[in-house]
Backbone as a ProteinNet text record, in pm:
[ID]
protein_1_A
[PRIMARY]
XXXXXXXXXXXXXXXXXXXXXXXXXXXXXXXXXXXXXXXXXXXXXXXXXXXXXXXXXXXXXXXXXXXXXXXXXXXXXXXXXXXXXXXXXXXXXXXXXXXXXXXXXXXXXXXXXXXXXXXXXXXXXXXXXXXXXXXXXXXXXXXXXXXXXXXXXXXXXXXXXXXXXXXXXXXXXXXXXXXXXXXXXXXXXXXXXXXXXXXXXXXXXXXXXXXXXXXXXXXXXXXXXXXXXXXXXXXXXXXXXXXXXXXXXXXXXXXXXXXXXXXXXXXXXXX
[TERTIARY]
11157.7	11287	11265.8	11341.2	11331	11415.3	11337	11427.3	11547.1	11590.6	11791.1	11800.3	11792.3	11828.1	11806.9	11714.1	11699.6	11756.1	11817.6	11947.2	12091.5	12090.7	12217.4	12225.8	12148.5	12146.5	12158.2	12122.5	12181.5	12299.9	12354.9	12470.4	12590.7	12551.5	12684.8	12640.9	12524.6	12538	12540.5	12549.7	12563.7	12733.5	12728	12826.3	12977.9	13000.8	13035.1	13057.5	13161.2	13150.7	13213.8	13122	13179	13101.4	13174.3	13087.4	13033.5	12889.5	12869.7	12920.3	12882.3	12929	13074	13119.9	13297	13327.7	13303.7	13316.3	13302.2	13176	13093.2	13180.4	13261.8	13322.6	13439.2	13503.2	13631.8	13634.8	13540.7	13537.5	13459.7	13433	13388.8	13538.4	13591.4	13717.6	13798.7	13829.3	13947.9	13965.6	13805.8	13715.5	13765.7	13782.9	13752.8	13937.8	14027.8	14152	14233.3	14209.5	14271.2	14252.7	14099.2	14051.3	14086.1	14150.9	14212	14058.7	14009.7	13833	13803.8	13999.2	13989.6	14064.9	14081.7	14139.5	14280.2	14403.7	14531.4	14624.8	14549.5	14600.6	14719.1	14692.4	14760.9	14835.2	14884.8	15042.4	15166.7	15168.5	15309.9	15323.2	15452.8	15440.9	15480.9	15510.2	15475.2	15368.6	15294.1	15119.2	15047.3	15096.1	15018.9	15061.7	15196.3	15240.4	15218	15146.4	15099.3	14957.7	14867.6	14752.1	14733.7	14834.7	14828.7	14802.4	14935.3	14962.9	14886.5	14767.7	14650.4	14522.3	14533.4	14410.8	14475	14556.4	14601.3	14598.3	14613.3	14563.6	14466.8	14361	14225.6	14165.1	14194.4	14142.4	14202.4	14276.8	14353.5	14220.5	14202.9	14092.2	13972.9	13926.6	13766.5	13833.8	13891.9	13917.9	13898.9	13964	14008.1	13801.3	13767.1	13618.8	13520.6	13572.1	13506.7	13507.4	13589.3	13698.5	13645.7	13573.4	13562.4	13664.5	13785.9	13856.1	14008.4	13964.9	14058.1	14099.8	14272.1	14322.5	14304.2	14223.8	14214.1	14224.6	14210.6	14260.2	14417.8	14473.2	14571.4	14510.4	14588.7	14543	14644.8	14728.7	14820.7	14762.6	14703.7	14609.8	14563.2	14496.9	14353.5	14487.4	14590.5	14640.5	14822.2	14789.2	14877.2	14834.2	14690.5	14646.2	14602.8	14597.6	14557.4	14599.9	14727	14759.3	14665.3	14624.9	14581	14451	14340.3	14226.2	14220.4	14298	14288.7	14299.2	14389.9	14415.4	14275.1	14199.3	14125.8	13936.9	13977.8	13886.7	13934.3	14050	14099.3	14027.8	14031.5	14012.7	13869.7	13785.7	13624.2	13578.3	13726.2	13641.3	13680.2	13756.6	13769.6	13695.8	13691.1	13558.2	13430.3	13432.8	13266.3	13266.1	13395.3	13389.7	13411.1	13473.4	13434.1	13343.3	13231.2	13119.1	12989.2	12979.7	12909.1	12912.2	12828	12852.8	12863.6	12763	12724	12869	12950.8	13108.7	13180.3	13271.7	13310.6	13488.8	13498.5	13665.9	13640.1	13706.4	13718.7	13728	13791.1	13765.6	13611.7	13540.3	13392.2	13335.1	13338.8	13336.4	13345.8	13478.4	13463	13451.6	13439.3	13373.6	13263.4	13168	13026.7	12893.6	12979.8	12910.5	12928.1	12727.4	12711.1	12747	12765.9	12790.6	12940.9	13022.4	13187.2	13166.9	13107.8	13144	13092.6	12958.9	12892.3	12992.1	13065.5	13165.3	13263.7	13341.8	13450	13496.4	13328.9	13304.7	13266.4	13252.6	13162.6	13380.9	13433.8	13549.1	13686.3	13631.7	13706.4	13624.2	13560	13421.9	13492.5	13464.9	13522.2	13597.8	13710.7	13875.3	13856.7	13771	13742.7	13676.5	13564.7	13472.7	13566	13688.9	13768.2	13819.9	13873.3	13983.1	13890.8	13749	13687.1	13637.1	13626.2	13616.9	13440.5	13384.9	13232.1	13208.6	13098	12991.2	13006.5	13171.2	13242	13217.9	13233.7	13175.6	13035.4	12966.1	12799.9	12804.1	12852.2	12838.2	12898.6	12998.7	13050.3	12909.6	12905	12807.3	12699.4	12632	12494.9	12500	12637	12692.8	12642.8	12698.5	12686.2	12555.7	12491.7	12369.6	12248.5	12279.2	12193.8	12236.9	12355.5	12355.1	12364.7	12341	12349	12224.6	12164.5	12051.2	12076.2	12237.7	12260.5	12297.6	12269.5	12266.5	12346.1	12435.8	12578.8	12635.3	12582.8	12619.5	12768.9	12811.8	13011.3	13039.1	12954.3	13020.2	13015.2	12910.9	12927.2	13068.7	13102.9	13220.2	13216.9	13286.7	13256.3	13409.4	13383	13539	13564.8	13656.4	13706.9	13623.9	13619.3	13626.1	13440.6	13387.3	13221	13152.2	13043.1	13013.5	12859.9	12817.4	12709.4	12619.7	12515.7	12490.6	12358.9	12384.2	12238.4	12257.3	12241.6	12255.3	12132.3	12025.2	11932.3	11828.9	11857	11741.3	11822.6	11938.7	12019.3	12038.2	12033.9	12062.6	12104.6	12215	12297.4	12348.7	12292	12287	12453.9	12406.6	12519.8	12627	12531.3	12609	12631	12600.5	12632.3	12757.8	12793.8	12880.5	12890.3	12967.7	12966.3	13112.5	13115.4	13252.2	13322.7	13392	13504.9	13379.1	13373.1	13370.6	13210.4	13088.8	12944.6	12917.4	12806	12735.8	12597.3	12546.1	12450.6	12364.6	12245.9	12165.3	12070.5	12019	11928.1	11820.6	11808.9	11655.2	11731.4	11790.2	11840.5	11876.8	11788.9	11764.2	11864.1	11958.8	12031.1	12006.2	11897.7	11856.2	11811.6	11733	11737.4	11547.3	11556.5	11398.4	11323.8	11401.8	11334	11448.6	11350.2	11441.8	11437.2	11440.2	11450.3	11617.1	11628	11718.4	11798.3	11727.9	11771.6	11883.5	11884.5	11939.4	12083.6	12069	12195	12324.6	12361.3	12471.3	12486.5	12367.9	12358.9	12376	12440.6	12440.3	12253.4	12232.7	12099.4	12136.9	12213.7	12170.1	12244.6	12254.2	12228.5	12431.9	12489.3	12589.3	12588.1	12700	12678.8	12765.4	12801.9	12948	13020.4	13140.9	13186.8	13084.3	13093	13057.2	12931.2	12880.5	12689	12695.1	12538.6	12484.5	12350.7	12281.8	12165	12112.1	12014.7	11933.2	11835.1	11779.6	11723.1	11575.1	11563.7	11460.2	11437.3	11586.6	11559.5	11596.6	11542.1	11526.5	11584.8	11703.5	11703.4	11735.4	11734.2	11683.4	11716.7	11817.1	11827.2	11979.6	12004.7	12166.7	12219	12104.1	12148.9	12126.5	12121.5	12091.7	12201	12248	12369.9	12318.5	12364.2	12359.1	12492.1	12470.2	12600.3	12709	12866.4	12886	12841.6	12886.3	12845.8	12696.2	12627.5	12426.3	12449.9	12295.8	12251.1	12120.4	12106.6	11929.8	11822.1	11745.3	11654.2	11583.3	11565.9	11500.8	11328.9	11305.6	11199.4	11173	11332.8	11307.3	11290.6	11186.2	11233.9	11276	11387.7	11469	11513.2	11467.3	11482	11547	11552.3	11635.9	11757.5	11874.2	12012.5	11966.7	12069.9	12085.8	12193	12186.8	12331.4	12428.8	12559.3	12645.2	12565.3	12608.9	12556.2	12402.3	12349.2	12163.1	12141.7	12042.1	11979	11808.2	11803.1	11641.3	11578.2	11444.3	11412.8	11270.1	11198.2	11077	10957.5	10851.2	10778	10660.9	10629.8	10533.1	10441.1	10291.5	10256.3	10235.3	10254.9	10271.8	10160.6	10068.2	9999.3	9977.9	9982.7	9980.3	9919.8	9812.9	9690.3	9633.7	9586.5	9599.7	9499.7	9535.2	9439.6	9305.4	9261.6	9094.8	9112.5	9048.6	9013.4	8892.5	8938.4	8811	8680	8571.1	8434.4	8445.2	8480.2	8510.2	8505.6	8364	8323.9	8407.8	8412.3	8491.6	8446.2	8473.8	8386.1	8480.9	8484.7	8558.8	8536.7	8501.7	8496.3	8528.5	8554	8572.9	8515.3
18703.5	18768.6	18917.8	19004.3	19121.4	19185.1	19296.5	19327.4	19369.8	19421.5	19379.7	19321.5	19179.1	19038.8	18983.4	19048.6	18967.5	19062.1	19161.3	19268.9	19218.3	19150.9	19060.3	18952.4	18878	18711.1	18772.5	18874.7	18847	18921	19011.6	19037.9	18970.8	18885.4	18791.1	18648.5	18615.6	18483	18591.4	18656.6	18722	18686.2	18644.2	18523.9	18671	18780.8	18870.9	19006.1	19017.3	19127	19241.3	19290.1	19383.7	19502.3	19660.8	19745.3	19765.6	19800.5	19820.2	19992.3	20078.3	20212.3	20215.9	20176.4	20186.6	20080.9	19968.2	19909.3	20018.4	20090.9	20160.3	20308.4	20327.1	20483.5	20408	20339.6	20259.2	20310.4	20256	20207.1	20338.1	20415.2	20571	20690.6	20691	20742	20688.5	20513.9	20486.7	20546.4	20559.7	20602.4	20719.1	20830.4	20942	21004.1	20923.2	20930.7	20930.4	20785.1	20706.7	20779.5	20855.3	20919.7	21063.9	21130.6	21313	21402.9	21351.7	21406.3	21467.7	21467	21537.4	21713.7	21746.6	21898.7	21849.7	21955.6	21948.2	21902.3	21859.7	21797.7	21670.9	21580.4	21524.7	21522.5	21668.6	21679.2	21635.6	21626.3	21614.7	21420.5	21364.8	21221.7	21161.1	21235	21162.8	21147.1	21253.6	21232.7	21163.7	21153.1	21017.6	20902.1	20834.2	20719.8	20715.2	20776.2	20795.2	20772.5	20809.1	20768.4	20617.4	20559	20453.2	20358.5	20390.4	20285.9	20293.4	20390.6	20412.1	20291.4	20347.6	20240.4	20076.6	20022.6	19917.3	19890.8	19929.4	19900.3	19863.5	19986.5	19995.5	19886.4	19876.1	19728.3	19579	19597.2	19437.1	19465.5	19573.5	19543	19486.9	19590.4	19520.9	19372.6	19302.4	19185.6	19075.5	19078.8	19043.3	19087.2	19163.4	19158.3	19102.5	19024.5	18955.1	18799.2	18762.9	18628.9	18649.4	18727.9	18676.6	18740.2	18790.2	18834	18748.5	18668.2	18568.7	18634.1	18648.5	18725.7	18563.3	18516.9	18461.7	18435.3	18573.5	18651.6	18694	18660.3	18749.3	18899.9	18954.4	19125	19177.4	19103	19149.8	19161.3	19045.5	19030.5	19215.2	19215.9	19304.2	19426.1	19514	19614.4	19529.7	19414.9	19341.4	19327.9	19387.6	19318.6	19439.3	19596.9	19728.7	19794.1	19774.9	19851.7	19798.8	19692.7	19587.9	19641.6	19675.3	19718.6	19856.9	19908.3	20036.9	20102.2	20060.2	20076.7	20023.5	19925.4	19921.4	20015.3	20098.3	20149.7	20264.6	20303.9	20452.5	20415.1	20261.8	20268.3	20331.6	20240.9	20221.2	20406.2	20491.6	20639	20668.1	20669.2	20720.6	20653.5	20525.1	20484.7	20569.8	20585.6	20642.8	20806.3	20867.1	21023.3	20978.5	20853.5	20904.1	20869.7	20813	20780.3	20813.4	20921.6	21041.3	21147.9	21233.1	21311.3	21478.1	21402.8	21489.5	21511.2	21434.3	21410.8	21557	21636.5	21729.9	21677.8	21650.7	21509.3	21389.5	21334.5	21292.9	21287.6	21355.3	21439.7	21473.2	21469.3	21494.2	21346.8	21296.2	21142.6	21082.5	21144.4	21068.1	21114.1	21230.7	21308.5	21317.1	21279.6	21350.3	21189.4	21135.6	21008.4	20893.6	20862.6	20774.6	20629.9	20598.8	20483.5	20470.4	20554.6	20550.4	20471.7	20581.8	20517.2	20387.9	20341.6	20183.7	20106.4	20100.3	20011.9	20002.2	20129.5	20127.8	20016.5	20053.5	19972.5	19814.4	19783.7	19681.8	19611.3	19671.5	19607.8	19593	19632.9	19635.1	19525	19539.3	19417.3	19298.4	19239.9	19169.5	19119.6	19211.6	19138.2	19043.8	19089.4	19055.6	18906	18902	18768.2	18697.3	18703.5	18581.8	18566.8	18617.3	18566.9	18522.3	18477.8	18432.4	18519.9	18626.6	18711.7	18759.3	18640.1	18679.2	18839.6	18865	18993	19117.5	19152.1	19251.5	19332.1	19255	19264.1	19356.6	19262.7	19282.6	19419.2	19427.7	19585.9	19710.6	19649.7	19766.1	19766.7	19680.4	19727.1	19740.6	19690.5	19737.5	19929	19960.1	20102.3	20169.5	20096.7	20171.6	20188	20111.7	20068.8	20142.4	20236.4	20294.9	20478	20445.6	20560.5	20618.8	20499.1	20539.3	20477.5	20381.8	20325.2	20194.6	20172.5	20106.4	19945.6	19827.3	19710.8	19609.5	19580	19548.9	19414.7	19291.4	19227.9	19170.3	19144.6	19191.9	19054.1	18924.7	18806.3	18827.8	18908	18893.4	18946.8	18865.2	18898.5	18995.1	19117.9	19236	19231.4	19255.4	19260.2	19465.7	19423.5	19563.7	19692.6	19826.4	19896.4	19889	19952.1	19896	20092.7	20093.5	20181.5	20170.1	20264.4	20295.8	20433.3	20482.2	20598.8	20603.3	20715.7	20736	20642.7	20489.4	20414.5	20404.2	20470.4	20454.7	20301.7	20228	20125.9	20002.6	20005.3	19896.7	19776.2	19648.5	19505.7	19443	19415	19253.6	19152.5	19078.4	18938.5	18874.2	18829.4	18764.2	18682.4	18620.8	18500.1	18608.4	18685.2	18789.4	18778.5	18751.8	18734.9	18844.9	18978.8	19083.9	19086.2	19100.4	19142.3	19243.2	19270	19409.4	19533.4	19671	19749.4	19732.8	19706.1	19696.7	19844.9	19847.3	19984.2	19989.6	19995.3	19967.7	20141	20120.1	20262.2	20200.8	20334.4	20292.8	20183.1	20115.3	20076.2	19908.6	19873.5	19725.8	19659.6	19548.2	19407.6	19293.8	19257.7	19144.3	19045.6	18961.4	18874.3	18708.8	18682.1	18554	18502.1	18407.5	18348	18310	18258.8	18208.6	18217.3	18274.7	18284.2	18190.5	18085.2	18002.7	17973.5	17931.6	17931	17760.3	17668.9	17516.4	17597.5	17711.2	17752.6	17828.9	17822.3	17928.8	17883.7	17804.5	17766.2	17699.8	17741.8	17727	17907.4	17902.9	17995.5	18035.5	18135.5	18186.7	18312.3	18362.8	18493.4	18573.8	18633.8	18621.8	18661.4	18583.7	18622.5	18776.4	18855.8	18948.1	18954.9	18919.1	18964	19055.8	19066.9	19158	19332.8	19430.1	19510.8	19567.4	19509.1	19476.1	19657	19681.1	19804.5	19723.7	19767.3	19756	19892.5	19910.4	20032.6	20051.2	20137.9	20186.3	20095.7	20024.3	19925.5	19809.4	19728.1	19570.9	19510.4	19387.6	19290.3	19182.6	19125.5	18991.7	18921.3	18722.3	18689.7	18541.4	18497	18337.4	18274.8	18214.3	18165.2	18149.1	18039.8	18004.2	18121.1	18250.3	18321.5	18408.2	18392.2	18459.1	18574	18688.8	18819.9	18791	18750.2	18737.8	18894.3	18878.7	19018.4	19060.3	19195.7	19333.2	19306.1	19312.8	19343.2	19435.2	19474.9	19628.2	19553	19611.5	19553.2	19694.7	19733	19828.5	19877.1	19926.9	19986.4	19909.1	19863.5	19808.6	19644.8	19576.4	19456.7	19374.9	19241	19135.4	19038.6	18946.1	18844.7	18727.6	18618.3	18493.8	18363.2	18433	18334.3	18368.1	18297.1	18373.9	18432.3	18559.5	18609	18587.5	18596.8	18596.3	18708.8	18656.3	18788.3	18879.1	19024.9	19112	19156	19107.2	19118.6	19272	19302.4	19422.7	19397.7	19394.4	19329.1	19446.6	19481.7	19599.4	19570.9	19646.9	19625.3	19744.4	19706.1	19751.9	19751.8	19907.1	19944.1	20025.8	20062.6	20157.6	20334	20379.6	20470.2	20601.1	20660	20699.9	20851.6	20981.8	21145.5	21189.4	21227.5	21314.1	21460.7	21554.9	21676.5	21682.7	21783.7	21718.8	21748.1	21839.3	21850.3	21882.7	21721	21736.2	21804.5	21863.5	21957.5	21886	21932.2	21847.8	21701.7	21673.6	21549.1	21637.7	21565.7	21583.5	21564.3	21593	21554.9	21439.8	21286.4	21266.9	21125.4	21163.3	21107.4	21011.9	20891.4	20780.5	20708.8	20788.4	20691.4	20583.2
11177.6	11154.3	11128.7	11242.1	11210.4	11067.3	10974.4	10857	10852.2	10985.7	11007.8	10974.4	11071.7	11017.3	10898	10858.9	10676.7	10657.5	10639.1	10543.4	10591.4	10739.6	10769.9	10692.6	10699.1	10608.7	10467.4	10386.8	10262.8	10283.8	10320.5	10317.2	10361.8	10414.8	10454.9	10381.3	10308.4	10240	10052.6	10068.2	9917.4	9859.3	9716.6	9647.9	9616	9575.1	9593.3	9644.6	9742.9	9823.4	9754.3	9659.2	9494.9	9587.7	9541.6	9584.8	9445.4	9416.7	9277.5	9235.2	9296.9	9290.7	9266.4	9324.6	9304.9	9145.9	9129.8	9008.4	8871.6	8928.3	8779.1	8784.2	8888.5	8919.1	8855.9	8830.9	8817.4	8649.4	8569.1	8455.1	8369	8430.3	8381.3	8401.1	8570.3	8555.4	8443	8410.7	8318.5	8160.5	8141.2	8033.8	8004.9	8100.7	8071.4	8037.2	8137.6	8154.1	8016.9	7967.3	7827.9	7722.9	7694.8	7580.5	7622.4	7712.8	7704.2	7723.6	7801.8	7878	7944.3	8047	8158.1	8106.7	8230	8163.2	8165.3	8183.3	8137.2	8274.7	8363.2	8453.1	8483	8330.5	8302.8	8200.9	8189.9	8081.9	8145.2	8258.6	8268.5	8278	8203	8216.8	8315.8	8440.3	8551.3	8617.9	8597.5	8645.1	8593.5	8463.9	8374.2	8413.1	8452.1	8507.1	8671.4	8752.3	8900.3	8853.9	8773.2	8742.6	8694.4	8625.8	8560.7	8639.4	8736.5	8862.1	8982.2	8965.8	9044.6	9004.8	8864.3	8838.9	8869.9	8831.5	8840.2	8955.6	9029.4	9251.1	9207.4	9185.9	9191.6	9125.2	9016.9	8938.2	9035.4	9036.1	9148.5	9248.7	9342.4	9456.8	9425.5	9275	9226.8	9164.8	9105.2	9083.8	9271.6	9332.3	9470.6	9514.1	9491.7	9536.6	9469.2	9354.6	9280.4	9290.7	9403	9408	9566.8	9645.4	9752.1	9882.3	9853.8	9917.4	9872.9	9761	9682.5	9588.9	9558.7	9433.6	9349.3	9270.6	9236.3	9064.6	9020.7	8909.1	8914	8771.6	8757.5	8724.5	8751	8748.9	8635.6	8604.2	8455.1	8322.6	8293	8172.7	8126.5	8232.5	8147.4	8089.4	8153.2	8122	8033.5	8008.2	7921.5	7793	7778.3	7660.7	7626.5	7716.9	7699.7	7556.2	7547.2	7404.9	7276.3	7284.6	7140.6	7140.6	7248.3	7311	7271.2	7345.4	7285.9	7161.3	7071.6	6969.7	6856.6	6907.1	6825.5	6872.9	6962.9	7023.7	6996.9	6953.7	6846.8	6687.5	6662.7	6536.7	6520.6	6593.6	6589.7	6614.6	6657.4	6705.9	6529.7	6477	6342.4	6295.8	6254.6	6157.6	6219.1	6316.8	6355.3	6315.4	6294.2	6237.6	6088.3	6076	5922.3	5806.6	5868.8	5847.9	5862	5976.2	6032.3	6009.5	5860.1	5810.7	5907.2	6059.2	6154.6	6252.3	6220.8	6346.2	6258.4	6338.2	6318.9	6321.5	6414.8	6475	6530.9	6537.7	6650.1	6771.3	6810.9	6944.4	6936	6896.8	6942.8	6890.5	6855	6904.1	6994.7	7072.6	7223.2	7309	7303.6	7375.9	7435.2	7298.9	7319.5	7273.3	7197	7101.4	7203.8	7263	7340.9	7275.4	7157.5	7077.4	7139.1	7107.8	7163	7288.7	7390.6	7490	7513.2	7490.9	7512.2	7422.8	7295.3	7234.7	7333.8	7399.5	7506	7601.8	7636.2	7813.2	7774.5	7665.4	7590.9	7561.8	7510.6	7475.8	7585.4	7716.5	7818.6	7886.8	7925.1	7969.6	7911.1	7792.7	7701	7714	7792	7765.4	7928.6	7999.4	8088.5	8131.3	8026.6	8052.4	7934.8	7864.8	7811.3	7915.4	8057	8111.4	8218.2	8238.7	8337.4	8410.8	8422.6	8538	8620.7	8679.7	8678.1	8731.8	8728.9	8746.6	8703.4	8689.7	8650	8573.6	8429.4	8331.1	8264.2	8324.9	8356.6	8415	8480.9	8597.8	8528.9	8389.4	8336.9	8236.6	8145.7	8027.3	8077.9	8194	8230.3	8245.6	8290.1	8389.9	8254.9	8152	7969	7947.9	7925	7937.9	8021.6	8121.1	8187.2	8156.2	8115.5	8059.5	7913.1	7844.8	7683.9	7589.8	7675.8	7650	7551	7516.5	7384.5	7521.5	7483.4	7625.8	7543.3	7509.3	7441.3	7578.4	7544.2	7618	7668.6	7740.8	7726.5	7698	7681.8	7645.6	7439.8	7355.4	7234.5	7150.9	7024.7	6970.9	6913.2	6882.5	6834.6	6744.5	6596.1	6515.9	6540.6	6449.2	6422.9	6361.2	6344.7	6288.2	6329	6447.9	6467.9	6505.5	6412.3	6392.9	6501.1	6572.9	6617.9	6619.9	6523.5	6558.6	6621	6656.4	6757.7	6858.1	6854.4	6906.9	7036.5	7055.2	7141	7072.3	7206.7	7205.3	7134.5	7124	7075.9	7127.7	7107.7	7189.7	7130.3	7186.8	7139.7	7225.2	7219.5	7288.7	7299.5	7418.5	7488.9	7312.8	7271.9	7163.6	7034.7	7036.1	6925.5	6834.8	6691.6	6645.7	6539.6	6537.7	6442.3	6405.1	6271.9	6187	6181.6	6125.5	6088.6	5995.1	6040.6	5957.6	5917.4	6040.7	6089.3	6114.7	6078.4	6116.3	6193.1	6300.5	6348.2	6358	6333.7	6383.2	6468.3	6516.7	6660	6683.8	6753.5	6786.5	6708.4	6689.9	6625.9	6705.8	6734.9	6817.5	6729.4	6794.6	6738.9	6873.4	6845.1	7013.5	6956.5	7055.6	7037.7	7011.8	6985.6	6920.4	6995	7130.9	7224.8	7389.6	7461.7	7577.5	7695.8	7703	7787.7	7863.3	7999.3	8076.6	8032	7914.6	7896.3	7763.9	7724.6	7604.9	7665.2	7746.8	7863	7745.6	7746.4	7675.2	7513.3	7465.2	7308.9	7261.8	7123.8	7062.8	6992.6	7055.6	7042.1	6976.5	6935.5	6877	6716.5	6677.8	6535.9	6504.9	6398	6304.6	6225.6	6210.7	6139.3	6047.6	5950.5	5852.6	5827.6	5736.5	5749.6	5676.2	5673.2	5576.6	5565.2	5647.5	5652.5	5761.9	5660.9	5739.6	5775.2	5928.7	5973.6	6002	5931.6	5966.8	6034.9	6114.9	6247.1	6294.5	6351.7	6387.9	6352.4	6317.4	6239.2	6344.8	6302.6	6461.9	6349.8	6451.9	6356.6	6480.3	6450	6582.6	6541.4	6648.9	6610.6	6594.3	6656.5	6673.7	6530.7	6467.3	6337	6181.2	6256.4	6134.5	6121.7	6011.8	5918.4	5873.8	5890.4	5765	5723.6	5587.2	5490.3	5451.4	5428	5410.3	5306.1	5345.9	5239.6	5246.2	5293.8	5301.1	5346.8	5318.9	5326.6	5405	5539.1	5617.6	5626.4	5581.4	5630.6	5690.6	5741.6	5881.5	5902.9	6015.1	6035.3	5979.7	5935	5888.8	6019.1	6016.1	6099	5992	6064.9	5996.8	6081.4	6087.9	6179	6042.8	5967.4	5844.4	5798.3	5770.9	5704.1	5593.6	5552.3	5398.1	5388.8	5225.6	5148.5	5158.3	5145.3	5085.7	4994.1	5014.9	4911.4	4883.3	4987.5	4988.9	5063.2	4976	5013.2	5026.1	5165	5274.6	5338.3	5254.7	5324.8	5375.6	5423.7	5427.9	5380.3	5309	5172.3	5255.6	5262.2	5358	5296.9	5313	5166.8	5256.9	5208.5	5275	5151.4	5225.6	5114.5	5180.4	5059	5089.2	5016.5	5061.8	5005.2	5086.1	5012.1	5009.2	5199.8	5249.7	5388.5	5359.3	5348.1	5337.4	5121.9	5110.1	4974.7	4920.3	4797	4717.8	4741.3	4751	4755.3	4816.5	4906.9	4995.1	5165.8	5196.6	5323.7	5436.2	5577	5644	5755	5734.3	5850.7	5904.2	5991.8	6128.1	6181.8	6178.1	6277.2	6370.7	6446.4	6644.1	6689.6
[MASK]
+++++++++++++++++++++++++++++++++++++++++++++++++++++++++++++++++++++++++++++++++++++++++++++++++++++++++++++++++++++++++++++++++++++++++++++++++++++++++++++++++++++++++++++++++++++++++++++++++++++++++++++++++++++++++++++++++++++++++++++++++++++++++++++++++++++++++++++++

């Protein structure tokens, strides 16, 4: 078989005829529109209601290319359920300025704060894989994901009021269960204990409560593990066991500072 023909045979036995470029241009334009990103192009409120009714085509086609050439999706849902979405993706930008001694507004929150946008695309995704919608999803938070470095799987439950800073090197697993008013810093693994494909449909990955801060490099790991609310986790913990409400889990490292070249103490080096 010449390599035409094998670039023919998967393209016509391939399970979605999705363009991926256009999906990930879809969900970065809506991004940029909703949050006031663009210049003043859209003051007047008819250009804003000609944009609206732009994306809404545009979304019906990527739905219909997800189905095969089958509207097989309602296409009402996702911008029926927009106000409730959005509104809590205004909340999550103020909790994140007002918790970030480094945030100046808000408006530079969503602007500029890669955490904003990976929660965004992560809670549009979302509204998405409740109403069934395969690959879609995936193609938005991976889109996040390659550009913010934070990999926010779009099937985990995410509550209200969700804080991310820095947010480089972040993971949360598909089964992910986080509360109202979470604070995550960089490099925090919320994953699973064991990755096998017989687990596809067991809850593998970790509970978070309400109130709970995780600080920059804790790994916690395991369907059945609870962080109880209000904890405090510390940077560099691993945790494959529940905690209680109200626990403060750090990890006790020795860390030792001495003068560099000591008085009468030779210098000698061992390689």
């Amino acid at each position: 078989m010449s390599f035409a023909k094998q670039l023919h045979t998967g393209y016509t036995a391939r399970k979605f005829n999705i363009d991926k470029k256009k999906t990930e241009e879809f969900i970065d334009s809506l991004f940029r529109f909703i949050f006031y990103l663009e210049k003043n192009s859209c003051a007047q409120l008819s250009e804003i209601e000609r944009r609206l009714k732009n994306f809404k085509i545009q979304f019906e086609e990527i739905l219909v290319s997800a189905s095969n050439g089958r509207n097989s999706h309602d296409t009402g849902f996702f911008f029926d359920t927009f106000p409730q979405v959005y509104q809590a993706l205004e909340d999550d930008a103020r909790f994140i300025y007002e918790n970030d001694p480094a945030a100046q507004s808000v408006e530079e929150v969503k602007f500029s704060y890669p955490g904003f946008f990976a929660i965004a695309v992560y809670r549009l995704a979302h509204e998405l894989v409740k109403n069934g919608v395969p690959l879609i999803p995936r193609i938005w938070t991976e889109y996040a994901h390659s550009k913010t470095g934070i990999d926010i799987h779009p099937g985990a439950r995410i509550g209200r009021n969700f804080f991310i800073d820095h947010g480089t090197g972040i993971v949360i697993g598909e089964t992910t269960v986080i509360g109202d008013n979470v604070k995550l810093y960089q490099g925090v693994t919320l994953g699973a204990l064991s990755v096998t494909k017989e687990l596809q449909n067991r809850k593998r990955h970790p509970s978070i409560g309400d109130n709970v801060v995780i600080y920059a490099n804790a790994t916690i790991l395991g369907g059945q593990t609870v962080i109880g609310r209000d904890s405090l986790i510390g940077g560099n913990v691993w945790i494959t066991e529940s905690v209680a409400p109200n626990s403060v889990v750090f990890h006790k490292g020795l860390v030792t500072v001495r003068n560099k070249i000591p008085e009468n103490e030779p210098i000698n080096f061992i390689i």
